[in-house]
Structures are given as structure tokens and as C-alpha cells.
C-alpha positions as CSV (number, residue, x, y, z in Angstrom):
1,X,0.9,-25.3,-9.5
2,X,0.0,-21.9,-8.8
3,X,-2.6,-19.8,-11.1
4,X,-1.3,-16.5,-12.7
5,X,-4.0,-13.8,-13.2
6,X,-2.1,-10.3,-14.9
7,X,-3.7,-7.1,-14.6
8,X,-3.1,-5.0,-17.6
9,X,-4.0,-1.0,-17.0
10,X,-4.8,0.6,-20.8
11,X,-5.7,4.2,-21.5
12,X,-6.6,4.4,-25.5
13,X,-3.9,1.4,-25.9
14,X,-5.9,0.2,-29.2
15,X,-3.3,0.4,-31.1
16,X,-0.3,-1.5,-28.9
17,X,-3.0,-3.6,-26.9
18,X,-3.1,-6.1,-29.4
19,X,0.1,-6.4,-30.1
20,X,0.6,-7.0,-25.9
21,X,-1.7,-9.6,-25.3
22,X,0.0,-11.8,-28.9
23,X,3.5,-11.5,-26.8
24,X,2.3,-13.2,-23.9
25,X,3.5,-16.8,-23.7
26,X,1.1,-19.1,-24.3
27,X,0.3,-21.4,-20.9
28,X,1.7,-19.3,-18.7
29,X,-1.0,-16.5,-17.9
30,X,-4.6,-18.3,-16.4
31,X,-6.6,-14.9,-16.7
32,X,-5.6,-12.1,-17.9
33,X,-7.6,-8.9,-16.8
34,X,-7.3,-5.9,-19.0
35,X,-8.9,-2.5,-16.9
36,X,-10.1,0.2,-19.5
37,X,-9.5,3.1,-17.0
38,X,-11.8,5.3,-19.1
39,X,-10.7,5.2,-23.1
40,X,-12.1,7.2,-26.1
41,X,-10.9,4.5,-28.4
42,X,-11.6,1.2,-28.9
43,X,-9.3,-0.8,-26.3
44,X,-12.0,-2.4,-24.7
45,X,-13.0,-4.4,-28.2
46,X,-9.8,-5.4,-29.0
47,X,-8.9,-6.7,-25.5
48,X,-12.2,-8.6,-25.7
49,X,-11.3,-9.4,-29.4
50,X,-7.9,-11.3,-28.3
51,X,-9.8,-13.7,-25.5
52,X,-9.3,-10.4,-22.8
53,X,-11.5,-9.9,-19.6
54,X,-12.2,-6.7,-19.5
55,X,-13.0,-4.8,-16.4
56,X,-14.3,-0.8,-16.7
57,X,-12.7,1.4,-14.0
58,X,-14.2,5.0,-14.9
59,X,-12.1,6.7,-12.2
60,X,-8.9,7.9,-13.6
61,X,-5.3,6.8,-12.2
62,X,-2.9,3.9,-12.7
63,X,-3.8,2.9,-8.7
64,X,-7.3,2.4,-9.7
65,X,-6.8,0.4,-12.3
66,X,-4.9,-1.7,-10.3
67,X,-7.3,-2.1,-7.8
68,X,-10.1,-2.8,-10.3
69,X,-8.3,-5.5,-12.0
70,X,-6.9,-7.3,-8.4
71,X,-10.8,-7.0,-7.4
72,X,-11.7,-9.1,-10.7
73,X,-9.2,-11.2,-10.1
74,X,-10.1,-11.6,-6.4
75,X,-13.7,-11.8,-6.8
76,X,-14.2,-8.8,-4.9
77,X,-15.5,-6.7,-7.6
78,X,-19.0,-4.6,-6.8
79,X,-20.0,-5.6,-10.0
80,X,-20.5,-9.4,-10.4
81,X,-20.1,-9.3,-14.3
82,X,-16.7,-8.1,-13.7
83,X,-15.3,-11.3,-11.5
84,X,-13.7,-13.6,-13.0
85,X,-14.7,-17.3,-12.7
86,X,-12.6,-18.8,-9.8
87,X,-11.3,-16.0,-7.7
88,X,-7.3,-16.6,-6.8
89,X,-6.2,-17.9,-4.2
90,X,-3.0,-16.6,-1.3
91,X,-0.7,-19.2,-3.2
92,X,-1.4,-17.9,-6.5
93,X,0.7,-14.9,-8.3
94,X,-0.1,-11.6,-9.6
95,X,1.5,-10.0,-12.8
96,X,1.0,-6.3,-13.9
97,X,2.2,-5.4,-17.1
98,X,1.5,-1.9,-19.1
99,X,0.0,-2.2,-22.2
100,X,1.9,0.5,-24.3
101,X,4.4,-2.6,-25.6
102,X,7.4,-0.6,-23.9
103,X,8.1,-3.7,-22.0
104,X,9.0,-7.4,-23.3
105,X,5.6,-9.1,-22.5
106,X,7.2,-12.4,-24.3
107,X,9.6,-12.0,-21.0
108,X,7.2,-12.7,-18.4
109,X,9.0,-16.3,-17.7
110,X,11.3,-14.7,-16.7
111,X,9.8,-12.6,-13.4
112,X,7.9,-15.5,-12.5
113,X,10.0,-18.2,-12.2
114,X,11.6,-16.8,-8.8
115,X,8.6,-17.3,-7.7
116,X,7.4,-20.1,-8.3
117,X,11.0,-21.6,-7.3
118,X,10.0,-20.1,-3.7
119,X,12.7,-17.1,-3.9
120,X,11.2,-14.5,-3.9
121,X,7.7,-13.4,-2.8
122,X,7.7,-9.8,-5.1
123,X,9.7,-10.1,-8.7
124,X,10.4,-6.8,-9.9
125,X,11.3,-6.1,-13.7
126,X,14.0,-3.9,-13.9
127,X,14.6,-2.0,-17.0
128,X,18.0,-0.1,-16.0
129,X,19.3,-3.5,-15.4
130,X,18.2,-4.5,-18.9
131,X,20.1,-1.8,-20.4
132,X,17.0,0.5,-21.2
133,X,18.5,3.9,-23.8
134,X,16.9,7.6,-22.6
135,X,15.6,7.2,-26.5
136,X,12.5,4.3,-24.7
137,X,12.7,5.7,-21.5
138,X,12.6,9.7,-21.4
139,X,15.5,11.5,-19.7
140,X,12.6,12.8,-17.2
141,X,11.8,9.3,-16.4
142,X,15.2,8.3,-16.0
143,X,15.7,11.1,-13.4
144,X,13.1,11.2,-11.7
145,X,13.4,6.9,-11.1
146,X,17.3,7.7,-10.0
147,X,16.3,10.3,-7.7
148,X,13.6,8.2,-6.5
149,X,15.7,5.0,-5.9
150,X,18.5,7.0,-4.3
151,X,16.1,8.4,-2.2
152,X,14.8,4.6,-0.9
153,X,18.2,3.7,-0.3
154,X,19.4,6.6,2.1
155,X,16.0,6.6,3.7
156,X,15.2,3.0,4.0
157,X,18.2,0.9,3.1
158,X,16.2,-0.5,0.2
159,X,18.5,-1.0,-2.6
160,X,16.4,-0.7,-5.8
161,X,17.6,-0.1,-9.9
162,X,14.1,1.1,-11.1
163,X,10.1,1.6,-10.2
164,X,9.4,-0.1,-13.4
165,X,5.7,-1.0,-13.9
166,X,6.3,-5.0,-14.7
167,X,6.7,-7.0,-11.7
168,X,4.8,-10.0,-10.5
169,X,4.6,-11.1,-6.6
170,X,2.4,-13.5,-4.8
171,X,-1.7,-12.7,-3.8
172,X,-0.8,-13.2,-0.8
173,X,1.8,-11.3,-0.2
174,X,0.3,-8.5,-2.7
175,X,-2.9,-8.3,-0.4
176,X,-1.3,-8.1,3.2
177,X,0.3,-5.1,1.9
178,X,-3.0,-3.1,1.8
179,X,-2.4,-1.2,-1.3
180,X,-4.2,2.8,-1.4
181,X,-2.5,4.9,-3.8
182,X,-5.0,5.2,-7.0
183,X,-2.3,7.0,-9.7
184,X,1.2,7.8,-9.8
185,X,2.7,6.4,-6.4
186,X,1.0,2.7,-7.0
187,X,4.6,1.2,-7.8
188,X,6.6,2.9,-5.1
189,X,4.1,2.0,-2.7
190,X,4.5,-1.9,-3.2
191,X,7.7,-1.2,-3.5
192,X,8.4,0.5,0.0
193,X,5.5,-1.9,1.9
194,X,7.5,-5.1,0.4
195,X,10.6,-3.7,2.1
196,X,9.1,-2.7,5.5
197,X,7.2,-6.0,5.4
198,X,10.2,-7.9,5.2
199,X,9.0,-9.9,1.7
200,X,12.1,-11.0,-0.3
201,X,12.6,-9.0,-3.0
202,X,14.2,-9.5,-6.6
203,X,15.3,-7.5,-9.4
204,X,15.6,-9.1,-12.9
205,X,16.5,-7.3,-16.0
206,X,13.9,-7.1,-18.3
207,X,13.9,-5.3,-22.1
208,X,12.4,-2.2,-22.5
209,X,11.4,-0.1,-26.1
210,X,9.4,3.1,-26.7
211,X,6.1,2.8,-26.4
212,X,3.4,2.9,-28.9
213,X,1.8,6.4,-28.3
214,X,2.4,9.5,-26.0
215,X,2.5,8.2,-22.2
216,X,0.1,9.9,-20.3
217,X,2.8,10.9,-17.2
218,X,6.0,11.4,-18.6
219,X,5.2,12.4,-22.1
220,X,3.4,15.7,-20.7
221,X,4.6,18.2,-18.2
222,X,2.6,18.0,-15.7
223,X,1.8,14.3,-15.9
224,X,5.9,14.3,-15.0
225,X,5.1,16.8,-12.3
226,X,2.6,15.5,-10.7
227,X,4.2,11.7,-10.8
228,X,7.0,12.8,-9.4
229,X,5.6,14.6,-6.5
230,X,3.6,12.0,-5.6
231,X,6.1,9.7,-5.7
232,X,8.3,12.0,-3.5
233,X,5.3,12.4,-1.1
234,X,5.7,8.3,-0.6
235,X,9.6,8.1,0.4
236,X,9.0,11.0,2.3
237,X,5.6,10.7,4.4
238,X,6.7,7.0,4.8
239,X,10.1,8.1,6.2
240,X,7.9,10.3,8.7
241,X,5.5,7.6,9.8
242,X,7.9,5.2,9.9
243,X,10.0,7.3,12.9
244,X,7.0,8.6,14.7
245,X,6.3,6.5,17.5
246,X,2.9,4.7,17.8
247,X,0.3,5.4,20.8
């Protein structure tokens, strides 16, 4: 059967990190790789604390943290202390999941069975489909993921619900995609590569809360800002490249 590593980005998530890693089903999760992308807390000891590996990715951004945990995972990382034992293979799948406890981590059966049933090659967890209030996720959030789905769809013909950060697709698959972006545009990114790539795609419903803590894009005003202009930038500039013929 495949191995499942999950990479887990935390910014000062002591307090919900915990609280994550107990919800995860037991047997289903091989290696799970929590990225401290720079915290003044204590997240790092309490991911350790709860049988964690914990990788330390200084440079800020959600991107980056991805990239640091799939290059743990991968054995790719520059530093050898932070590669886990047996790197993962093409056949093996890749879960990210926040660690703020906004989503269900208790749920994650549910994105990777798809998969592992060979129909799908990228599982995304929808949280408009799972009936998510404006009270868990922010009426900024909400319309800036509308706008941004909308936008997908007249652009691209890719019908999506949400951006939503838990989703789970094969190595693979994850690695031919040749992920760049280091913050905000990380999940529209996969997101419009799956689609141009032709990978079968599949939106579940997943539960969604309010997190524990202030988020550190939409509760701000210019974390919102700046998300949503970079995701813009990525519909857009991809709508450009994608019409201008090659040499």
C-alpha cells in the first residue's frame, strides 16, 4: 500500500498544534512533517513532544513551508538532519493540512481514499461543499475564494468550490507539477497546474471551524491584500502564458 507523509505548515500554532496532530487517525499517516516557518513560541516542542518531525524553514511564506516539508519528505532536504528516514516514493501520497484546527484533521480518510481507490490523482478538501458559516471562514475569505474560483472557471474551464488548504494528491503527480510559489498563491498554483496537466481532480466536502488564533492572511488587512493579489496574479499571468505561443 502506498506510504502517506503530511506536511503540516505552523506559524506560533502552540496552542492548536497539539490538539492537530491528536485528531489524526491513527494508521493512516506514515510521517508526518510539521515545518516551523519561523515561530516565537513554542510549536516546534510540542510537534516534537506529540512524535512530530520537525523541519525549520526560516524564510517566511506558506510556499516555503511547503517546499521544506516535501524536501523532508523527499529526502531532498540541504540539511540531512532534516530527511526523514525512507524518502517517498512516485506511488506514495502527500497530505497538507494547516495546523490552526480550522479543518477536521480526524477527516483525512476521507481525501485519501479517492486515491488510493485510483480516482483521482489530486483530492482537494472543500470547505464550501462542507457547509463552512462566514463566522469560521471570514467574509474576506469567502470573497476573495468566490472571486477566485469564478475566475478559474471563465478563464480555464476548471470548475472548482474552494482553494482550501487540505488536499492530498499523489508524489508523483505533486512533483511533475514543479511547484514555485513560496506564500500566498501555493494552493492555486496546484490547483491550476493539476488542471492544465490533465490530473483528475476531486472535490470532497470536508468540516471546517474557526481557528485557534488570529490567521496570519485573512485575519490582517494586508495579509488579505496581499493574498489576494497574488492569487489574482496566478489566474491571470497563467491565462497569459497559457495563450502566448511558444518559440
Amino acid at each position: 500500500m502506498a506510504r502517506v507523509g503530511l506536511v503540516m505548515p505552523a506559524l506560533d500554532e502552540e496552542r492548536a498544534l497539539p490538539l492537530v496532530l491528536a485528531d489524526l487517525p491513527r494508521g493512516e499517516v506514515d510521517q508526518v512533517v510539521v515545518v516551523d516557518n519561523g515561530s516565537r513560541d513554542r510549536t516546534a516542542e510540542v510537534a516534537r513532544a506529540a512524535g512530530a518531525f520537525v523541519v525549520h524553514e526560516p524564510r517566511r511564506g506558506y510556499g516555503s513551508a511547503c517546499m521544506a516539508g516535501l524536501a523532508a519528505l523527499f529526502g531532498e532536504h540541504p540539511d540531512p538532519a532534516s530527511r526523514v528516514g525512507e524518502p517517498l516514493g512516485r506511488d506514495d501520497l502527500v497530505v497538507f493540512l494547516d495546523a490552526d484546527r480550522s479543518d477536521h484533521a480526524e477527516e483525512l480518510p476521507r481525501l485519501l481514499a479517492p486515491l488510493r481507490e485510483g480516482r483521482a490523482d489530486l483530492v482537494l478538501g472543500s470547505r464550501v461543499l462542507g457547509g463552512a458559516s462566514m463566522r469560521a471562514m471570514l467574509p474576506q475569505a469567502w470573497f476573495g475564494n468566490r472571486l477566485a474560483c469564478t475566475l478559474m472557471r471563465l478563464l480555464f474551464g476548471l470548475r472548482a468550490t474552494d482553494l482550501g488548504p487540505f488536499r492530498a494528491i499523489r508524489a508523483g503527480a505533486l512533483r511533475d507539477l514543479g511547484m514555485v510559489d513560496r506564500d500566498f498563491g501555493w494552493t492555486v498554483e496546484m490547483q491550476l497546474k493539476a488542471h492544465v496537466a490533465g490530473l483528475r481532480v476531486l472535490e470532497v466536502p470536508v468540516s471546517y471551524r474557526p481557528r485557534i488564533g488570529e490567521s496570519k492572511i485573512t485575519g490582517t488587512l494586508s495579509g488579505t491584500l496581499r493574498a489576494s493579489w497574488k492569487i489574482l496574479s496566478w489566474i491571470l499571468g497563467w491565462r497569459v502564458r497559457l495563450r502566448t505561443p511558444r518559440p
